[in-house]
C-alpha positions in Angstrom: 77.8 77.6 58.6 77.4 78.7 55.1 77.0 77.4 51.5 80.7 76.1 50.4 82.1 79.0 47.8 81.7 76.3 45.2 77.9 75.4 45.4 75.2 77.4 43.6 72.4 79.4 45.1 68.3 78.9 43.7 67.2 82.1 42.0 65.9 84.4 44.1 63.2 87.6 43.6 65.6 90.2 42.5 62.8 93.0 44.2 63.3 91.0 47.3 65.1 92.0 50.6 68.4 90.9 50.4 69.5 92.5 53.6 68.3 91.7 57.3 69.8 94.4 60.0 69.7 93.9 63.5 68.7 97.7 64.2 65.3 97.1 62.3 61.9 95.5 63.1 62.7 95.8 67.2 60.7 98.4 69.4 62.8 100.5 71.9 62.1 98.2 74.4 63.2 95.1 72.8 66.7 96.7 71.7 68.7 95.7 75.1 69.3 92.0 75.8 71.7 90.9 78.3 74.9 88.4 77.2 74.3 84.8 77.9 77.8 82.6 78.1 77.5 81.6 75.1 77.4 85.0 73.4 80.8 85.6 74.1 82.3 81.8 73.3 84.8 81.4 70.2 82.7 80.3 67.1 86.3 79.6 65.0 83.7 79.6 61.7 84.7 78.3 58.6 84.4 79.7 55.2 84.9 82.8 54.2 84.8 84.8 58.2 86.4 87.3 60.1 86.1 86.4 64.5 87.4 88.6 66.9 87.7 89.8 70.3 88.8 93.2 71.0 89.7 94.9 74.2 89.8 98.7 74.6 90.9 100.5 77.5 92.2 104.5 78.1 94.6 104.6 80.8 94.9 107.0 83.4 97.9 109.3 81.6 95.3 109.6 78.5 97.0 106.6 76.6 95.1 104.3 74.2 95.5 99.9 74.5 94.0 97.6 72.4 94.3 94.4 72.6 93.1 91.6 70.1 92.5 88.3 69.1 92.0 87.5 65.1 90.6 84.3 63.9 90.7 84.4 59.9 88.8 81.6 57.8 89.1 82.0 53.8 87.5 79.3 52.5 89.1 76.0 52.9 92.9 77.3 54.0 93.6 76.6 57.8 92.6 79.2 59.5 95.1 82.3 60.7 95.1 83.3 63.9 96.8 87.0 65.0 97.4 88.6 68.5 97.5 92.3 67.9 98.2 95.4 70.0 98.8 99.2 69.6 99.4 101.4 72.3 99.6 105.3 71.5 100.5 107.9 74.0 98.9 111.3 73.2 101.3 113.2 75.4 104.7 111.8 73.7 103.2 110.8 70.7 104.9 107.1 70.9 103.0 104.6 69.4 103.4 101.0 68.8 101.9 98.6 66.8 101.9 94.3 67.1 100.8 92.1 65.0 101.6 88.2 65.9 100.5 85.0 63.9 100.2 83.0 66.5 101.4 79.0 67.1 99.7 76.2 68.8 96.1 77.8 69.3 93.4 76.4 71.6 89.7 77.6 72.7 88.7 76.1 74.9 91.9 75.7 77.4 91.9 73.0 80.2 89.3 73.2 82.6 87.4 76.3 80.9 85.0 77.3 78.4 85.3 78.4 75.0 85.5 82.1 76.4 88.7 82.1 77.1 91.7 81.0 74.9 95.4 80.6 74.0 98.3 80.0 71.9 102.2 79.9 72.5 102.4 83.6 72.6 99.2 84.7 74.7 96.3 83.4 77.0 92.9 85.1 77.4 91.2 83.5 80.5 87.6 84.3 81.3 86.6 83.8 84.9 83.2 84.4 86.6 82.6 85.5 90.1 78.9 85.4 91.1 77.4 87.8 93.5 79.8 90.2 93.3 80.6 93.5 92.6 82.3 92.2 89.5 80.9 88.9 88.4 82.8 88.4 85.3 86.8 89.2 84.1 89.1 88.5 81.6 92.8 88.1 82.4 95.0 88.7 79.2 99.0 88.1 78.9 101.0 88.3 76.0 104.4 88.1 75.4 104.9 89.8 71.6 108.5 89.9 71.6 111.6 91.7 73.1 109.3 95.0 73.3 106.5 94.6 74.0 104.9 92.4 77.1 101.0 92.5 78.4 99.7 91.6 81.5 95.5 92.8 82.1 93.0 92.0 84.1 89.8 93.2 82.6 86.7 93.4 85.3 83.0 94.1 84.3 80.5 96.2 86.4 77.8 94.0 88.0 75.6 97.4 86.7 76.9 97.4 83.1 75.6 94.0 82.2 77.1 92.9 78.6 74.5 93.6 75.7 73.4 92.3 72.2 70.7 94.0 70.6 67.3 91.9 69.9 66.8 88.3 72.3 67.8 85.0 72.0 71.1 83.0 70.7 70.6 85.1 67.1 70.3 88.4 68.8 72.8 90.9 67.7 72.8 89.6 64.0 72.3 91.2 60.8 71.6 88.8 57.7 73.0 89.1 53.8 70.5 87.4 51.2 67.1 87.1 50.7 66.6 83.9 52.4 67.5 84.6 56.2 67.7 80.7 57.3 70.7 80.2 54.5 72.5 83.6 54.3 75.0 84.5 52.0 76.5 85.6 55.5 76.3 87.5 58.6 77.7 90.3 61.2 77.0 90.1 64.8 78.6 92.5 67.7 78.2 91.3 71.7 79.3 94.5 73.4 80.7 95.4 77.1 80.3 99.0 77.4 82.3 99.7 80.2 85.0 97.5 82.0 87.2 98.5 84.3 91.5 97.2 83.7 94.3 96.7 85.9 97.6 95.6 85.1 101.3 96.2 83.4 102.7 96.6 80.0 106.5 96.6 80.2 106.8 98.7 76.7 110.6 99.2 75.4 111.8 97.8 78.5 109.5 100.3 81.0 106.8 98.7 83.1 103.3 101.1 82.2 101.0 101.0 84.9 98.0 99.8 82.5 95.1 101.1 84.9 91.6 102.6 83.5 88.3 102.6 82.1 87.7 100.7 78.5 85.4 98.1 76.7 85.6 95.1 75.0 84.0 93.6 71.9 83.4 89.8 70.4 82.4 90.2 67.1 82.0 87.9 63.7 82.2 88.7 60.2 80.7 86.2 58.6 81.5 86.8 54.9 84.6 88.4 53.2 85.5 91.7 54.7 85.0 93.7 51.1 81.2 92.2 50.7 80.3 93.2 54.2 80.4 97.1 54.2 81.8 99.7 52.2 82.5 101.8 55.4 82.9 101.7 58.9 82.6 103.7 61.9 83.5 103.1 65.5 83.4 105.5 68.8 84.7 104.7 72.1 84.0 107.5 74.9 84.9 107.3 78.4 85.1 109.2 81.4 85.9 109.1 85.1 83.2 111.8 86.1 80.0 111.2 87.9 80.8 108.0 88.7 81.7 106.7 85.3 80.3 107.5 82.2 81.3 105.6 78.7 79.3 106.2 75.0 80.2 103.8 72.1 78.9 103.0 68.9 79.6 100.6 66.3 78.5 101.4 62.7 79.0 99.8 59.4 77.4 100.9 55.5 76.7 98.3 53.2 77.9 97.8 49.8 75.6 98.9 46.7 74.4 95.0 46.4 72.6 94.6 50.3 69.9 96.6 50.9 65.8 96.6 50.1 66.5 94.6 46.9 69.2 93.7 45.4 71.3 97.0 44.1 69.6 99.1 46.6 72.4 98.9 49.2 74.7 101.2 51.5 72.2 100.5 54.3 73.5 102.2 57.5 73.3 100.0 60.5 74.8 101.9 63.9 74.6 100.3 67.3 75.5 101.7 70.4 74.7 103.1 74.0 75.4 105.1 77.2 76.6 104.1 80.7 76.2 106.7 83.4 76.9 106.7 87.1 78.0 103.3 86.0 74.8 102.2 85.4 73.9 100.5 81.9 71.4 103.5 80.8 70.6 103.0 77.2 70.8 100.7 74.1 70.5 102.3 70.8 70.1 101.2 67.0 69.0 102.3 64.1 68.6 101.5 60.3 69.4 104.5 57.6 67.9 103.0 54.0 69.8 104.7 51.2 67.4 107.7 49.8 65.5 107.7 52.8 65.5 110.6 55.6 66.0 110.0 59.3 63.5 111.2 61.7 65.3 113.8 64.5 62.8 113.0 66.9 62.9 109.5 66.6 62.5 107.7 69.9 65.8 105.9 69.6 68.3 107.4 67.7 72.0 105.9 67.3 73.8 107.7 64.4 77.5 108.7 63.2 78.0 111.8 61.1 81.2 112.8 58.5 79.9 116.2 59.3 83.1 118.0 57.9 85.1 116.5 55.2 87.9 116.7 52.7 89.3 115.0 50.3 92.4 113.3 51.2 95.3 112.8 48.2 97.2 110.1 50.3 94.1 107.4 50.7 91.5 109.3 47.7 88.9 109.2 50.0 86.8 112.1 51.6 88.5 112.0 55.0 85.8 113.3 58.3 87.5 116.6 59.9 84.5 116.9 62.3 82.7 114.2 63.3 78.8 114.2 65.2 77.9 111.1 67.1 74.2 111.3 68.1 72.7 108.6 70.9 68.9 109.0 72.3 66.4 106.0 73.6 64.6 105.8 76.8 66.4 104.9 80.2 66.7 101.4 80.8 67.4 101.9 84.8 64.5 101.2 86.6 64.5 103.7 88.9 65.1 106.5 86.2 62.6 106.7 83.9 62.9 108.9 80.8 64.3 110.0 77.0 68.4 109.9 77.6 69.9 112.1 74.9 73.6 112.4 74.1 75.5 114.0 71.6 79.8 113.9 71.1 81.8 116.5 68.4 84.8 115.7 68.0 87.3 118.2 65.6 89.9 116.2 64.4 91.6 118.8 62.2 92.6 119.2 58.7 94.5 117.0 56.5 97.9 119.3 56.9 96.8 120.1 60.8 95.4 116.8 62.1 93.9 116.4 66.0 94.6 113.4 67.9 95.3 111.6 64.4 97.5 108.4 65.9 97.5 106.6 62.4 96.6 106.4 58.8 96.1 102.6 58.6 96.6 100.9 54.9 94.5 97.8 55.6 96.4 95.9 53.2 99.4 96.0 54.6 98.0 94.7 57.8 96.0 92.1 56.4 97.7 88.5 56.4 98.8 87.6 52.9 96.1 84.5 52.7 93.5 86.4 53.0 94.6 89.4 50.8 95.0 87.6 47.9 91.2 86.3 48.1 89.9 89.7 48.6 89.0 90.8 45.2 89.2 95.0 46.4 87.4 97.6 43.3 90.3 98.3 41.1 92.2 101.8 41.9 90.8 101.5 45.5 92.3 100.9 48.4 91.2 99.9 52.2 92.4 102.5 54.8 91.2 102.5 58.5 91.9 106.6 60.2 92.2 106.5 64.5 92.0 109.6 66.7 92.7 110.0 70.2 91.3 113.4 71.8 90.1 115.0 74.9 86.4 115.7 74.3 83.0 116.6 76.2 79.7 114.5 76.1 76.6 116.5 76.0 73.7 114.3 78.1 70.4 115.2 78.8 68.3 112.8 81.4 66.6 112.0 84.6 68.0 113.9 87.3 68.1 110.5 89.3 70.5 108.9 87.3 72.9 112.3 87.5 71.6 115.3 89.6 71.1 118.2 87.4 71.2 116.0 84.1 67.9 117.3 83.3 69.2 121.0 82.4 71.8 119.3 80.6 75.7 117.8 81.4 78.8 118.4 79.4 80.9 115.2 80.8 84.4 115.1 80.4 86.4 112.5 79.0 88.8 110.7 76.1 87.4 109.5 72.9 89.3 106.9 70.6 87.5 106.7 67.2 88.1 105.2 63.4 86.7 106.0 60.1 86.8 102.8 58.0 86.9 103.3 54.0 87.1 99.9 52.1 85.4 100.6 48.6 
């Protein structure tokens, strides 16, 4: 897919763009494009590249399940493949973490496409259903030892169609290097917004009831983790009023190197959108260039905020204690034209007095071994990934005919899992 580590690249104009994001160069009404199959199908890249599928649901009780799927390339090693899970209950405070290196993997299985997958310790099948009420699921099982089993069916919404932002097989990618038909790499995110799951996790020997909203997530990093970004953020908001409402964002800041020119960089790229009523309402992104204000009144806006910090002696970073997630782009439901506008505050405490905090996660430590020992991290740094669980309100403004009274303004109810990803 990419130049072998060991070849050379021709000079290039070192004023030159040397990053490409997806949330730039697209007018508001080019930003949503629905999933084709192949969006969603296992790439298994070579090289240097991170590929992932990544199921998020918040259960009924208020607890958090993920459930994921690692492929891990670096360079010409056989790849590693990991089945992870964590599962954190707000109202005990139990939490449990998984991470499997998986035997014997396959995409695609027998008789399906490369959507689905499996190894010796799980199987993802993906199943579509036309002309119905839920024309595409994913049935997950896992078995990740004496603890900890999964069984999930994961049904998407025939009105929250799966999105990538910008048309056509490339849509959803943003390009590293100057030259955009041979990249030093990629990142590209196919989104769900809202699905809806059903099944059992038998947890410490008690069968959960796994039943409630969520989303899921194929993404690719197509170049070592510590080149891609130097931080990340990610919010996942949803709610069981008016019909069913979910808000997520995905949001990653270059290094110093990508950006207008070479040296230029931490380039913001942030994409992300609304569902309401259960109706796919709008698709945002937008490009923050390093030195350069944002417009307010943009027409689409799509933009994570650290807007309380402090500084953190356990990781050295500036840790978020409030944090402003800010959506706005005009209503993509036909019937319901109009500027949507949401906004989500979420307080997640001091350092000594923390809200929601389920885990401080020291990336190394996670990381398979291969792959840390090619990572070549800033000295005296070090990788740490913060997740929050808490009970918080979405402010929405809109068409009254996709919510009555949304016009006036609608603080909507729900859970909202979210990280704060520091790598250099």
């Amino acid at each position: 897919m990419f130049s072998s580590f060991f070849s050379t690249s021709a000079p290039v104009d070192p004023n030159a763009p040397n990053f490409h994001p997806v949330s730039s160069g697209r007018p508001a009404s080019e930003l949503f494009s629905e999933l084709s199959p192949s969006d969603t199908q296992w790439e298994c890249p070579g090289g240097f590249a991170v590929e992932t599928q990544v199921f998020y649901n918040i259960l009924e009780d208020g607890t958090s399940l993920m459930c994921q799927v690692i492929h891990s390339s670096v360079g010409v090693w056989y790849p590693t493949i990991q089945f992870t899970s964590k599962i954190y209950n707000p109202n005990t405070k139990e939490m449990t973490w998984k991470s499997v290196n998986v035997t014997n993997f396959v995409t695609p299985p027998p008789g399906l496409d490369k959507r689905s997958s499996k190894a010796d310790q799980f199987s993802i099948t993906h199943k579509s259903h036309p002309e119905t009420d839920y024309p595409e699921t994913y049935t997950i099982t896992a078995n990740l030892g004496e603890d900890l089993q999964i069984a999930l069916e994961v049904k998407r919404p025939v009105s929250v169609p799966g999105f990538k932002v910008g048309k056509g097989p490339k849509g959803g990618y943003s390009y590293f290097g100057a030259d955009v038909a041979n990249p030093d790499g990629h990142v590209v995110h196919r989104f769900w917004p809202r699905t809806e799951g059903q099944g059992v996790v038998v947890w410490k020997g008690r069968a959960i009831e796994a039943k409630g909203p969520g989303m899921f997530v194929h993404a690719i990093q197509g170049m070592r983790a510590d080149t891609v970004a130097s931080r990340w953020n990610f919010a996942h908001f949803q709610s069981e009023e008016h019909g069913g409402v979910s808000a997520i964002q995905m949001e990653f800041t270059t290094t110093n190197h990508y950006g207008k020119k070479a040296g230029s960089g931490f380039v913001t790229v942030n994409v992300g959108s609304i569902v309401l009523a259960n109706k796919l309402a709008i698709v945002t992104a937008e490009t923050k260039w390093a030195g350069e204000p944002q417009d307010d009144k943009a027409e689409v806006i799509s933009r994570a905020s650290h807007t309380r910090t402090a500084q953190d002696p356990d990781t050295g970073y500036a840790a978020p204690t409030e944090l402003t997630f800010r959506w706005s782009a005009p209503s993509l439901v036909a019937d319901a034209s109009g500027q949507v506008d949401a906004t989500l505050i979420v307080d997640v405490g001091s350092l000594d007095k923390p809200n929601g905090l389920i885990e401080k996660v020291d990336v190394l430590a996670e990381i398979p071994y291969v792959i840390k020992t090619m990572v070549n991290y800033v000295a005296g740094t070090k990788p740490y990934i913060y997740q929050w669980l808490n009970p918080v309100s979405l402010h929405v403004t809109g068409p009254d005919s996709l919510i009555p009274g949304l016009s006036q303004g609608l603080n909507i109810n729900g859970r909202l899992y979210n990280e704060a990803t520091f790598i250099s």
